[in-house]
C-alpha positions as a Markdown table, in Angstrom:
| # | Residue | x | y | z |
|---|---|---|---|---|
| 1 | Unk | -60.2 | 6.7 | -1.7 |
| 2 | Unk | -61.2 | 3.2 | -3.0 |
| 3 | Unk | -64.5 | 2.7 | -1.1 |
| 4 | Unk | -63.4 | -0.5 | 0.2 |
| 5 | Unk | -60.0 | 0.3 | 1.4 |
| 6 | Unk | -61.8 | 3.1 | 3.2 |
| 7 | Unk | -63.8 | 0.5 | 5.2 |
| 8 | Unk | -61.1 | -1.6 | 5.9 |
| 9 | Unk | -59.7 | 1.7 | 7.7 |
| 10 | Unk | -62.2 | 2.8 | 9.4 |
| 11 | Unk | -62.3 | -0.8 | 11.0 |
| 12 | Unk | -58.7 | -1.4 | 11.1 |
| 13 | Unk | -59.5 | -1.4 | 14.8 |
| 14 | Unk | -62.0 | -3.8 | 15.2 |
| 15 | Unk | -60.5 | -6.1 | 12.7 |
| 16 | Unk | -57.3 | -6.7 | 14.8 |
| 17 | Unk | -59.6 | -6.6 | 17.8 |
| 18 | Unk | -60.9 | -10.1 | 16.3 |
| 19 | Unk | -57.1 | -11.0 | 15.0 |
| 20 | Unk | -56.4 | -11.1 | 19.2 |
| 21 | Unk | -59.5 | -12.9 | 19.5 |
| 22 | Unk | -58.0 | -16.0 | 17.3 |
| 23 | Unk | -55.0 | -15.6 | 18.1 |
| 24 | Unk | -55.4 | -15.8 | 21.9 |
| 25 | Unk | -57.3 | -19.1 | 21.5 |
| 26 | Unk | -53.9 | -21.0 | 21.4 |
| 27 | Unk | -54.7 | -24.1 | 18.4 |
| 28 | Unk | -51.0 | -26.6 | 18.1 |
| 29 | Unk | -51.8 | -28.5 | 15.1 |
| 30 | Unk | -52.0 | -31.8 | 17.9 |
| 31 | Unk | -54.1 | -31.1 | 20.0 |
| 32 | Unk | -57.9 | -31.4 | 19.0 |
| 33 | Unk | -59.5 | -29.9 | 22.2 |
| 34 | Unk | -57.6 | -26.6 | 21.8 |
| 35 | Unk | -58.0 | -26.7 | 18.2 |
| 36 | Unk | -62.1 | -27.0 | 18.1 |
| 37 | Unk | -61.8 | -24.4 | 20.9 |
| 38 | Unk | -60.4 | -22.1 | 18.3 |
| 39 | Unk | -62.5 | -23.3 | 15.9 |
| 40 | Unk | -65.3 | -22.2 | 18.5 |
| 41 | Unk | -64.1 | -18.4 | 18.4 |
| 42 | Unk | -63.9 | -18.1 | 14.5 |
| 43 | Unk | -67.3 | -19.6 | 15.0 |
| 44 | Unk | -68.2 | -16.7 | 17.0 |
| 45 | Unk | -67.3 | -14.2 | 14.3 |
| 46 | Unk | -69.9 | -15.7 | 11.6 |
| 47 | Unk | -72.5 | -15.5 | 13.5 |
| 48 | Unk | -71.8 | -12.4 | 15.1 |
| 49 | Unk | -71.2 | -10.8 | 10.9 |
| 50 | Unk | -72.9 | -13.1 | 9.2 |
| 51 | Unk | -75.9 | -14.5 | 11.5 |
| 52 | Unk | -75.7 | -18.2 | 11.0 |
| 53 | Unk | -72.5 | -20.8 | 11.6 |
| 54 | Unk | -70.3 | -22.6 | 9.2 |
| 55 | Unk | -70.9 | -25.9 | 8.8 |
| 56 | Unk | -69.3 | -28.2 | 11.2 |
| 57 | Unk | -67.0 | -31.1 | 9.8 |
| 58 | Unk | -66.5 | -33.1 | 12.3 |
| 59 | Unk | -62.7 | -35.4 | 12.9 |
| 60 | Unk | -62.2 | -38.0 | 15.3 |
| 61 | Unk | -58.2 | -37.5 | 15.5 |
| 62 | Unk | -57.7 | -33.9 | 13.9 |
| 63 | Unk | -59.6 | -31.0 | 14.9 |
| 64 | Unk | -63.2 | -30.1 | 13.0 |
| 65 | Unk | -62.9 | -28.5 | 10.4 |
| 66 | Unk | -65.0 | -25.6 | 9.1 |
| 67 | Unk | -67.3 | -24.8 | 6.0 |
| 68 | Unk | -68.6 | -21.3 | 5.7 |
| 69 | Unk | -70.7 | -20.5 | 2.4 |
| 70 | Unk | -71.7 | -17.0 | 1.1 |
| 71 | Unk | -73.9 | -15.6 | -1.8 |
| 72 | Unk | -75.7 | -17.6 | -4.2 |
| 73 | Unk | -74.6 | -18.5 | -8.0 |
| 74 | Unk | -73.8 | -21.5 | -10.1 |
| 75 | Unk | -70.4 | -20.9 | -10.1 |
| 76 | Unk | -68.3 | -21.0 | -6.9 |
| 77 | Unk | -64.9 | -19.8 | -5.4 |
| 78 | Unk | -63.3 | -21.7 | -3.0 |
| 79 | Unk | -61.2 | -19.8 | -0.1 |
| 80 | Unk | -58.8 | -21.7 | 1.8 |
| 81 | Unk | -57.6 | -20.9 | 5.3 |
| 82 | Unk | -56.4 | -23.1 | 8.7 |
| 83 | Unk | -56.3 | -22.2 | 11.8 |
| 84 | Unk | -53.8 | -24.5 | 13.4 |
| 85 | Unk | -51.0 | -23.3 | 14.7 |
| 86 | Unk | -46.9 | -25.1 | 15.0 |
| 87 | Unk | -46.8 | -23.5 | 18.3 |
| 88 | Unk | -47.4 | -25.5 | 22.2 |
| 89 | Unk | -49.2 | -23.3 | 24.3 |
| 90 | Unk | -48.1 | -20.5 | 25.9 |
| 91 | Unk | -44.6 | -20.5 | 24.1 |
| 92 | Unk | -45.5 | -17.6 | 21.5 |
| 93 | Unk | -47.7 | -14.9 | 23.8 |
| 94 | Unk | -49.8 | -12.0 | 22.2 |
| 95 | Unk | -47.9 | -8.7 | 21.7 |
| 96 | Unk | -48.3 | -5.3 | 19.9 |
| 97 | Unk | -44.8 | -3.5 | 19.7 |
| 98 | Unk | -45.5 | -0.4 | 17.6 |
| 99 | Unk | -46.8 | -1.5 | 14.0 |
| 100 | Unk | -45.7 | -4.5 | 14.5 |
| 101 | Unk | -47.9 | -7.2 | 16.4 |
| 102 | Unk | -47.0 | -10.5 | 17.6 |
| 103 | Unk | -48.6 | -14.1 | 18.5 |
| 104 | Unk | -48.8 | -17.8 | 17.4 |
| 105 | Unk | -50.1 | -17.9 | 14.2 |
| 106 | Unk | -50.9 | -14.5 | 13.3 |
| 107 | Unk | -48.8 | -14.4 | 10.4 |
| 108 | Unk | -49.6 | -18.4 | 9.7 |
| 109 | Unk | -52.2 | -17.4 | 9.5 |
| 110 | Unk | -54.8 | -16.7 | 11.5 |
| 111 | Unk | -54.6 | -12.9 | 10.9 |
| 112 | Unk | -55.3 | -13.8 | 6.9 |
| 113 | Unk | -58.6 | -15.8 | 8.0 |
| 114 | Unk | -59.6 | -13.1 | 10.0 |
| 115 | Unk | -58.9 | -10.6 | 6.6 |
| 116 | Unk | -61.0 | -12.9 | 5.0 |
| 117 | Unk | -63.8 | -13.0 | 7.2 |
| 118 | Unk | -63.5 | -8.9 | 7.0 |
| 119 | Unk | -63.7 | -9.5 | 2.7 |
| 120 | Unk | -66.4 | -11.1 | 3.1 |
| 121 | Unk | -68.0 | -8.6 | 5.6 |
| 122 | Unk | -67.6 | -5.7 | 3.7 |
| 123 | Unk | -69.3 | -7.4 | 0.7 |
| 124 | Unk | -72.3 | -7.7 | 3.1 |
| 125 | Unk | -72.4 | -4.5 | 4.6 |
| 126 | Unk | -71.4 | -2.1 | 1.1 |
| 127 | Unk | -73.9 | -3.9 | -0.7 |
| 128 | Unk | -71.3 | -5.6 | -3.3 |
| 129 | Unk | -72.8 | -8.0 | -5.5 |
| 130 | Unk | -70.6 | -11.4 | -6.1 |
| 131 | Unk | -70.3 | -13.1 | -9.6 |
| 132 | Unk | -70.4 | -16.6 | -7.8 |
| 133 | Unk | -70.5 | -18.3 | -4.4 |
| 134 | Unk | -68.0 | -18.4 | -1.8 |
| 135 | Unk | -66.6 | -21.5 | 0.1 |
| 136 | Unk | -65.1 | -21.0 | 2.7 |
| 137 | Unk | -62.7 | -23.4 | 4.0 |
| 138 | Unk | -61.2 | -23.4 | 7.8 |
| 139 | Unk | -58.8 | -26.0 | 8.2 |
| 140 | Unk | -57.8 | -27.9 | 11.6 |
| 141 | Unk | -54.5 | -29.7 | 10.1 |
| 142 | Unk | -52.6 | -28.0 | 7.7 |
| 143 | Unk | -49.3 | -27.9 | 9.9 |
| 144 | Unk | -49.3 | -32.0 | 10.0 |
| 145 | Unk | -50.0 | -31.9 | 5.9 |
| 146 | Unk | -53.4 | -31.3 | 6.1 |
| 147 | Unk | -54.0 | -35.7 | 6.3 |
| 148 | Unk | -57.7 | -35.0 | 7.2 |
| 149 | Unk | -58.2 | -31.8 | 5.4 |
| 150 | Unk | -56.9 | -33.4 | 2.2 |
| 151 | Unk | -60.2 | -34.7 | 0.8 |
| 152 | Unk | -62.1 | -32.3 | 1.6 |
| 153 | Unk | -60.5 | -29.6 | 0.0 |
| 154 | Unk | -60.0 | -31.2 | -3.1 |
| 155 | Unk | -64.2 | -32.4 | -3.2 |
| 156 | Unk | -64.7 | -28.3 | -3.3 |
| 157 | Unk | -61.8 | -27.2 | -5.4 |
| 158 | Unk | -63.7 | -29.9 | -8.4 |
| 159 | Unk | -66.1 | -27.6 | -8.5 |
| 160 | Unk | -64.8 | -24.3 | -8.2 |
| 161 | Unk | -63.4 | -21.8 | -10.8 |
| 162 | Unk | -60.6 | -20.4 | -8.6 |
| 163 | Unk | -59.2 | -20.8 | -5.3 |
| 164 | Unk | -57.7 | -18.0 | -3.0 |
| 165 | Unk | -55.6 | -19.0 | -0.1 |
| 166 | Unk | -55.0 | -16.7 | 2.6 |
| 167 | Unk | -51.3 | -17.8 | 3.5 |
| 168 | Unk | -48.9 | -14.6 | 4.0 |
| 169 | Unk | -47.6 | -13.2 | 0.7 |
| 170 | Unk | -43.9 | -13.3 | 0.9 |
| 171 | Unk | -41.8 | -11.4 | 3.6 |
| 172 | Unk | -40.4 | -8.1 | 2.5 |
| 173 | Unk | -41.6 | -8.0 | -1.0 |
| 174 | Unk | -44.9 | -8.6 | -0.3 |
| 175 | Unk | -45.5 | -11.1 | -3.8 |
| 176 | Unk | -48.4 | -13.3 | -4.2 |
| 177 | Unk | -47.1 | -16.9 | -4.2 |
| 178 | Unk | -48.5 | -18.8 | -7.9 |
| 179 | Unk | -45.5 | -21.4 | -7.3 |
| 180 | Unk | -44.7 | -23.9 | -4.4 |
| 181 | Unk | -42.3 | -27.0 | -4.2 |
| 182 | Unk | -44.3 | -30.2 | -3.2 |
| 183 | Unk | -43.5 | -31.6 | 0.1 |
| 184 | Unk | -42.7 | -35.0 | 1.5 |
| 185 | Unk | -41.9 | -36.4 | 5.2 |
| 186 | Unk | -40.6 | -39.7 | 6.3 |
| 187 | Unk | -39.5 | -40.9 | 9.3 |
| 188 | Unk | -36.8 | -43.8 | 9.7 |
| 189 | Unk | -37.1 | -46.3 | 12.9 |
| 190 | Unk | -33.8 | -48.3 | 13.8 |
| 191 | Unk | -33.1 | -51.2 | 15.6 |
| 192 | Unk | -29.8 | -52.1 | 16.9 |
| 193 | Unk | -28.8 | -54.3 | 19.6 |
| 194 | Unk | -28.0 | -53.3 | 23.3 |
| 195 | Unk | -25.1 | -54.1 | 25.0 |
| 196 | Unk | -22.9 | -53.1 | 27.9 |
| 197 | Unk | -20.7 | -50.1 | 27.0 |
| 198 | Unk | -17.8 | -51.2 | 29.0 |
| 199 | Unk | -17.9 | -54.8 | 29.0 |
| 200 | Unk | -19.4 | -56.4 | 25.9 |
| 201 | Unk | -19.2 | -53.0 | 23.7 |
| 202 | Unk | -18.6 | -55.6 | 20.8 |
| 203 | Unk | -22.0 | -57.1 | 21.2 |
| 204 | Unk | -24.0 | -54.5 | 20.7 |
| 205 | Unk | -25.4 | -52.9 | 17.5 |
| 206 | Unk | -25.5 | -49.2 | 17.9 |
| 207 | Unk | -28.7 | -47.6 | 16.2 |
| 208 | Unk | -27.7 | -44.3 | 16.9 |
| 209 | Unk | -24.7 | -44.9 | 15.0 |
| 210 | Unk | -26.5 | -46.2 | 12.0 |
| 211 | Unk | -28.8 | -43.2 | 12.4 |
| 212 | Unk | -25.6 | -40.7 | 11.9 |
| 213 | Unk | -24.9 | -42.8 | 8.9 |
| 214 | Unk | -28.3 | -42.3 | 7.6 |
| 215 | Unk | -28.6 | -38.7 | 8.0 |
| 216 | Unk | -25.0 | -37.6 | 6.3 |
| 217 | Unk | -26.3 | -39.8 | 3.2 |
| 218 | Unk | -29.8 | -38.2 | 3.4 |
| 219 | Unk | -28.9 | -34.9 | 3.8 |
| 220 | Unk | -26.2 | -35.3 | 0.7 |
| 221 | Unk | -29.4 | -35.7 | -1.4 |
| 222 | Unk | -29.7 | -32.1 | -1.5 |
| 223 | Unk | -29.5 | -30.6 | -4.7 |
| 224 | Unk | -29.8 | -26.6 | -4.9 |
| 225 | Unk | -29.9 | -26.7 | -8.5 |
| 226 | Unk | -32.7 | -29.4 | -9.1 |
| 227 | Unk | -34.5 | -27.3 | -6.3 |
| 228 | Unk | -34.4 | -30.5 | -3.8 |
| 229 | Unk | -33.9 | -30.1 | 0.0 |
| 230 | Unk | -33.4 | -32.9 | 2.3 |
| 231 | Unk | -33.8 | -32.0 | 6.0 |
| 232 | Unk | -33.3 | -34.3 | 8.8 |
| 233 | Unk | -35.4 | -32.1 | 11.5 |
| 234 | Unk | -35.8 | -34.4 | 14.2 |
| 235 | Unk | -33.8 | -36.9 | 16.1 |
| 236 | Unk | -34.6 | -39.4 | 19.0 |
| 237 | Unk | -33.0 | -42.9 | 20.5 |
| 238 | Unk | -30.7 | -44.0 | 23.0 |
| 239 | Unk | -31.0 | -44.2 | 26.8 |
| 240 | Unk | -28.6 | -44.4 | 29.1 |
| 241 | Unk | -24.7 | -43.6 | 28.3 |
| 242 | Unk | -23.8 | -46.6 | 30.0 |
| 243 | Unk | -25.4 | -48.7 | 27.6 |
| 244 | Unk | -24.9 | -49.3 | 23.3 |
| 245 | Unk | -28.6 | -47.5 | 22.0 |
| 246 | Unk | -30.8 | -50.3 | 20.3 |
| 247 | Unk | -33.4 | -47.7 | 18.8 |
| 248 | Unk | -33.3 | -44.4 | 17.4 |
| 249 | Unk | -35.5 | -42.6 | 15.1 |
| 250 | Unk | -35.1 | -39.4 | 12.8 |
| 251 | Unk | -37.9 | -37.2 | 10.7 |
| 252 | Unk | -37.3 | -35.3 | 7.6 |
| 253 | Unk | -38.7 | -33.1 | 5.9 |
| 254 | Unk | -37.7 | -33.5 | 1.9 |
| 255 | Unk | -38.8 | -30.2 | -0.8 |
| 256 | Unk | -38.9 | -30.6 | -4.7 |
| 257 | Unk | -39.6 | -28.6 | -7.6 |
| 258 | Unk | -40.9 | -31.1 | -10.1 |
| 259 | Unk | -43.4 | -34.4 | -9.7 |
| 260 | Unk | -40.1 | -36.6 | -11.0 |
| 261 | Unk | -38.1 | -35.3 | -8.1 |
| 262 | Unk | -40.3 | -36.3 | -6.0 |
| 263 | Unk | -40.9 | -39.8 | -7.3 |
| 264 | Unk | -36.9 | -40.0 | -7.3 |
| 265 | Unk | -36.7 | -39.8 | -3.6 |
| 266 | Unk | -39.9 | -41.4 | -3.2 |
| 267 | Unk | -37.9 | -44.6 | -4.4 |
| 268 | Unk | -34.9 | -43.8 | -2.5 |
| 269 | Unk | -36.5 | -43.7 | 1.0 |
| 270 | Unk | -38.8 | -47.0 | 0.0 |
| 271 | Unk | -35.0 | -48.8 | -1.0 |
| 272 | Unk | -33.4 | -47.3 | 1.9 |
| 273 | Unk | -31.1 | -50.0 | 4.0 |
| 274 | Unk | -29.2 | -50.6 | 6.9 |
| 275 | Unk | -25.8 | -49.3 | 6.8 |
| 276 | Unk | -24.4 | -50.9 | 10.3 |
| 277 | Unk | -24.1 | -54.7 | 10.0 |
| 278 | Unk | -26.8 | -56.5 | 12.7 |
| 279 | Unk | -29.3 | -52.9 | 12.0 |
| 280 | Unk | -32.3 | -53.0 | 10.7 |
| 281 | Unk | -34.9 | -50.3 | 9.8 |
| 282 | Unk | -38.3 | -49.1 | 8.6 |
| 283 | Unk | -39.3 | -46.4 | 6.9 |
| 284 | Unk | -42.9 | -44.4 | 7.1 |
| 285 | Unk | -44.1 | -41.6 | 5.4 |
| 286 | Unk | -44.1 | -40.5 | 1.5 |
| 287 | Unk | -45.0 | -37.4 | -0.6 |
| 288 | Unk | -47.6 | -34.6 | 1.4 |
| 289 | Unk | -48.2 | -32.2 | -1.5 |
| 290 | Unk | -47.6 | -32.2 | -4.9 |
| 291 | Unk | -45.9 | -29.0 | -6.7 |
| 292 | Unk | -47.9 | -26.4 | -7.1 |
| 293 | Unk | -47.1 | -25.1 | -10.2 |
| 294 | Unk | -48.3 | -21.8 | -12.7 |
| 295 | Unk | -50.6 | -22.9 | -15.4 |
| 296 | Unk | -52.0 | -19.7 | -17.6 |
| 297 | Unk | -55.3 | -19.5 | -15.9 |
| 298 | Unk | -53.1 | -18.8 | -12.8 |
| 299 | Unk | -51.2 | -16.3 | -14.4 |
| 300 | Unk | -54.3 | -14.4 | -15.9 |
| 301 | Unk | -55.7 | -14.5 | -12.2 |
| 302 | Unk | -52.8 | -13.1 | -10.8 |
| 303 | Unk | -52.9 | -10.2 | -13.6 |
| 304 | Unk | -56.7 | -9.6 | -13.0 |
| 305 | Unk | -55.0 | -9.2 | -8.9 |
| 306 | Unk | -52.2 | -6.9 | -9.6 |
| 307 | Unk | -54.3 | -4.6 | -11.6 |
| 308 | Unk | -56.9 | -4.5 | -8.1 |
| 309 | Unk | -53.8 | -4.0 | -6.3 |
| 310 | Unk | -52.7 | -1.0 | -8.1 |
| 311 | Unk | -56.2 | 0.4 | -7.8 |
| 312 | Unk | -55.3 | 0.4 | -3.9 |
| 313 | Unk | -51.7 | 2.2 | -4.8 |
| 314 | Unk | -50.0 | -1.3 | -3.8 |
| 315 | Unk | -47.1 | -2.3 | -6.7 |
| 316 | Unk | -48.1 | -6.4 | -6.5 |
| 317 | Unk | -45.3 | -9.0 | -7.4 |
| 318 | Unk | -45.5 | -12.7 | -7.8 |
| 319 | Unk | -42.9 | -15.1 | -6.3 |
| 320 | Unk | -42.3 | -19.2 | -6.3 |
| 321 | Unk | -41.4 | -20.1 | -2.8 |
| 322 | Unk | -40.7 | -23.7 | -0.9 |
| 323 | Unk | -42.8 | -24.1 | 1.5 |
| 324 | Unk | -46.3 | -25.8 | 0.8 |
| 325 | Unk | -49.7 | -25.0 | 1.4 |
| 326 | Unk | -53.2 | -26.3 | 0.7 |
| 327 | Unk | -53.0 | -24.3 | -2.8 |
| 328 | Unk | -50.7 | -27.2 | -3.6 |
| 329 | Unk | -54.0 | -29.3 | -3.6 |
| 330 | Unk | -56.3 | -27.2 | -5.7 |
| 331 | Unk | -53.0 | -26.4 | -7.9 |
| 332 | Unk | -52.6 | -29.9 | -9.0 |
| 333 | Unk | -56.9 | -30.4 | -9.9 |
| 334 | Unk | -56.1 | -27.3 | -12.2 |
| 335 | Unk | -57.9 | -24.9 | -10.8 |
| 336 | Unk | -56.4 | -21.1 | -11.0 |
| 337 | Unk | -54.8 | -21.1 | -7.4 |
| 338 | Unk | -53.4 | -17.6 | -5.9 |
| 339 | Unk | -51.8 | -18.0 | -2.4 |
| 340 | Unk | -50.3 | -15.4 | -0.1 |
| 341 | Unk | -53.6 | -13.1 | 0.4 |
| 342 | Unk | -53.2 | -13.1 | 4.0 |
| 343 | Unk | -51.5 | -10.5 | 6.2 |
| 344 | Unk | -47.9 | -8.9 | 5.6 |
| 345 | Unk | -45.5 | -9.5 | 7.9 |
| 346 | Unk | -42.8 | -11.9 | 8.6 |
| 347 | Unk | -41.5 | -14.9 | 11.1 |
| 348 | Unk | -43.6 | -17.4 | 10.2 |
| 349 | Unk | -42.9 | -20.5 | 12.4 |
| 350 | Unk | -40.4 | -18.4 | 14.4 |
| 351 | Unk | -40.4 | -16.7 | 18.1 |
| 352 | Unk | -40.1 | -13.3 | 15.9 |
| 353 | Unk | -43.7 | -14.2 | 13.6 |
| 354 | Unk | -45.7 | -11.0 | 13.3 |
| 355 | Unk | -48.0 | -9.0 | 11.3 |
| 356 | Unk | -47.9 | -5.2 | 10.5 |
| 357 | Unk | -50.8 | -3.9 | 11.8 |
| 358 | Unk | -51.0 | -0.5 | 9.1 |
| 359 | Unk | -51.1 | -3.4 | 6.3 |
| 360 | Unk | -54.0 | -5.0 | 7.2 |
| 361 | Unk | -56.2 | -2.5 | 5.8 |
| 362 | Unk | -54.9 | -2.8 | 2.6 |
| 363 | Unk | -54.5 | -6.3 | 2.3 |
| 364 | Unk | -57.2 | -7.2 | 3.6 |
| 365 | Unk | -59.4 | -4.7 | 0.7 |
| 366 | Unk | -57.3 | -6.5 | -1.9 |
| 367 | Unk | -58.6 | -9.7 | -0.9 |
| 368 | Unk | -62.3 | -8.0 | -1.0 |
| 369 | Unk | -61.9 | -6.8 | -4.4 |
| 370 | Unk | -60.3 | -10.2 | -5.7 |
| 371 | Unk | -63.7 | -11.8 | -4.6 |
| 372 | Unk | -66.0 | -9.1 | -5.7 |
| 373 | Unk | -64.4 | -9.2 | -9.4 |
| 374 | Unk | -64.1 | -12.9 | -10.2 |
């Protein structure tokens, strides 16, 4: 058996011990106490493997971020990994069912830092020598678009040769991710008039109204074939029923495959106008991430990790998915960016988001190897 799949084995144990350990220390994207208390755990685990702390970056509105380094060389690789979590506390508790285990953010993805951290480990303890040195990136704000995070990942992706994200690798098939669509979010306030429902009707200007009117025309922007999804996720206004609503706000969330969709609906949402006579409206947001597309450095890298992979007896695919991550960042610099190197499972930012527990192993020695032979 690969010597370092054999490790990851024989520690499957305590490697899940410390998944729990994260994953107990509840982290919603919002709220910066619980977040740097998480932060505090991971904390925990470098200097219990590693003897020393990462760096602490410190956020005044966000939670600190954290900046681990290993090994010594000119050259550096940059892993990427957050910690925040989409979930409130206490709405997603810790549970093992079989192989199957589940908990907020262990799948997205505090079960792939954790894999990391155990990479990184077993270079350490076997001895491996690395061809460059490793960054380490913990993030506090990727849910919210990574708005803090931002800079910082892109200052160390300028000087690194590669970047790993530890993101799940696609549900089911188990592909690496080497294509996202960018990402976008606005948010559209309204202002209407209130009136008397009963007895001056006519005098008011009904926001939520011009809010319905807004969302069938947003939502008609999707386009399946340009690869463009507009979702209006989020709805608020009104009072009570008794009264015509003079404010109402909605929040969506908009996808896109290429950098000119993106400026296409960039310039929609900045034209966007009142529909309702007597409304008016502003609009907040813009783009998040840019695409993050395949260029054939990318495409070597993801070779040079399907032939680890079938070292390990794991048939490796690669997969261009929708959703967004901080690859999208490093992606865009052009630096070789390979996401999905987390843990297998599936549910991510859903009641049912879980890991399987025998795949941990060997994901977790893929990601080991990836970093040994780069």
């Amino acid at each position: 058996m690969d010597p370092i799949l054999a490790y990851m084995k024989e520690n499957q144990k305590l490697v899940l011990s410390d998944m729990k350990y994260i994953v107990e220390g509840d982290s919603p994207s919002g709220n910066k106490q619980l977040v740097d208390a998480c932060g505090q755990r991971i904390q925990t685990l470098f200097k219990k493997y590693f003897g020393y702390k990462a760096e602490e970056c410190i956020e005044k509105e966000y939670g600190n971020h954290l900046r681990f380094e290993y090994g010594d060389g000119d050259e550096k690789l940059l892993i990427l990994s957050h910690f925040d979590t989409v979930w409130d506390v206490g709405t997603l508790p810790y549970k093992e069912d079989g192989n199957r285990i589940y908990g907020p953010g262990i799948l997205d993805m505090k079960g792939g830092l954790v894999q990391a951290i155990w990479a990184l480990k077993a270079c350490k303890e076997l001895d491996i020598p690395l061809n460059k040195k490793v960054t380490f990136l913990c993030t506090s704000d990727e849910e919210l678009g990574s708005p803090s995070a931002e800079k910082l990942i892109k200052r160390e992706a300028k000087t690194s040769s590669y970047a790993l994200v530890t993101e799940p690798p696609v549900a089911g098939t188990g592909a690496l991710k080497t294509e996202r669509k960018g990402s976008a979010r606005y948010y559209v306030h309204i202002n209407g008039k209130a009136a008397h429902s009963g007895n001056h009707h006519e005098d008011g200007v009904s926001a939520i109204k011009e809010a319905a009117q807004q969302i069938i025309y947003l939502e008609s922007l999707t386009d399946y074939e340009k690869g463009t999804t507009v979702n209006v996720g989020a709805v608020e206004g009104g009072g009570p029923l008794n009264v015509v609503a003079d404010s109402a706000s909605i929040g969506i969330d908009v996808r896109m495959e290429t950098e000119a969709e993106q400026e296409r609906i960039e310039m929609i949402m900045e034209e966007l106008s009142a529909q309702t006579e007597g409304a008016t409206l502003e609009v907040e947001g813009g783009i998040m991430r840019p695409p993050m597309h395949k260029n054939e450095d990318t495409e070597q890298l993801f070779k040079c990790a399907k032939k680890l992979a079938d070292q390990l007896g794991l048939k490796l695919e690669e997969a261009s998915v929708g959703g967004g991550s901080d690859g999208n960042f490093t992606a865009d610099l052009g630096v070789p960016t390979l996401d999905g190197l987390g843990s297998a499972g599936s549910g991510i930012h859903a009641k049912n988001e879980h890991i399987l527990a025998d795949q941990v192993p060997l994901r977790a020695a893929l990601l080991c190897k990836l970093i040994c032979s780069l």
